[in-house]
N, C-alpha and C positions, 0 to 999 in steps of 0.2 A: 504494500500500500504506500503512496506517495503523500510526501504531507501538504497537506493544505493552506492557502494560506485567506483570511481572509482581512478584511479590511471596511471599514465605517471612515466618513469623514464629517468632520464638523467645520463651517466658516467662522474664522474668527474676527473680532471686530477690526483689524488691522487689515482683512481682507486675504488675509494666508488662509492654510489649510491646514488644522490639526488630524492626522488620520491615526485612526487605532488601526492596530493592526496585530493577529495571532495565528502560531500554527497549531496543525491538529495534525495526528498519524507521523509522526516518527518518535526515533527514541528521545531527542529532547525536544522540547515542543518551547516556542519564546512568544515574548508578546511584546509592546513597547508604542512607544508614540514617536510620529515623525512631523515635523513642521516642511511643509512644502508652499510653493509661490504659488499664485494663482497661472490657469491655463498650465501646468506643468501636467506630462503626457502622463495616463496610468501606469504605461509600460516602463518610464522612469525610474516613479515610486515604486513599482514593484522589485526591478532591477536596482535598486537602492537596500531596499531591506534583505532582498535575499542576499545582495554583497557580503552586509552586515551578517547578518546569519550564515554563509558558509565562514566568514571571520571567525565567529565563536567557536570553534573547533581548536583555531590555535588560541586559547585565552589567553594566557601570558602576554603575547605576544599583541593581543586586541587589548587588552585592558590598561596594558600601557606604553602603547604607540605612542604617546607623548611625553616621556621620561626622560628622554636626553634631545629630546628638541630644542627645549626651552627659547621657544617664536621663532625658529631659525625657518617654519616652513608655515604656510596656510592650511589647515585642514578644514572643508568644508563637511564634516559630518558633526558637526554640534550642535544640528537641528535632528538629531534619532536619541533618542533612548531604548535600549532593548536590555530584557529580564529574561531569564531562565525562568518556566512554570517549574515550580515545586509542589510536588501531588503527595497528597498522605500525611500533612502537615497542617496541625490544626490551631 
């Protein structure tokens, strides 16, 4: 089974796009919110988040992409936040 991804958007008063976004059917499932402009393609955001999501595979490595930067680069992914679902935890 392949996992799913789905996705809700809300406008916000600034005229951006906050979208949720969560998977279902694999063995780690994420969820997270992405700020997008407006008129930005779906095929973007979606090719956006799954970027994100095959990232989290190497964590180390994603959690802290910006440890010896320190501004020497621009990163334009500081409009996602993405979580790990944790199941069985009450």
């Amino acid at each position: 089974m392949e996992a799913r991804l789905r996705l809700k958007s809300k406008k916000l008063d600034s005229g951006k796009f906050q979208i949720n976004f969560s998977t279902e059917g694999s063995n780690q499932d994420f969820y997270g919110y992405l700020l997008a402009e407006p008129f930005t393609p779906v095929q973007e955001v979606i090719a956006k988040i799954n970027r994100h999501i095959d990232s989290m595979n190497n964590r180390p490595l994603y959690l802290q992409r910006n440890l010896f930067s320190l501004g020497k680069k621009h990163i334009n992914s500081g409009r996602i936040l993405i979580f790990r679902k944790e199941y069985g935890k009450a």
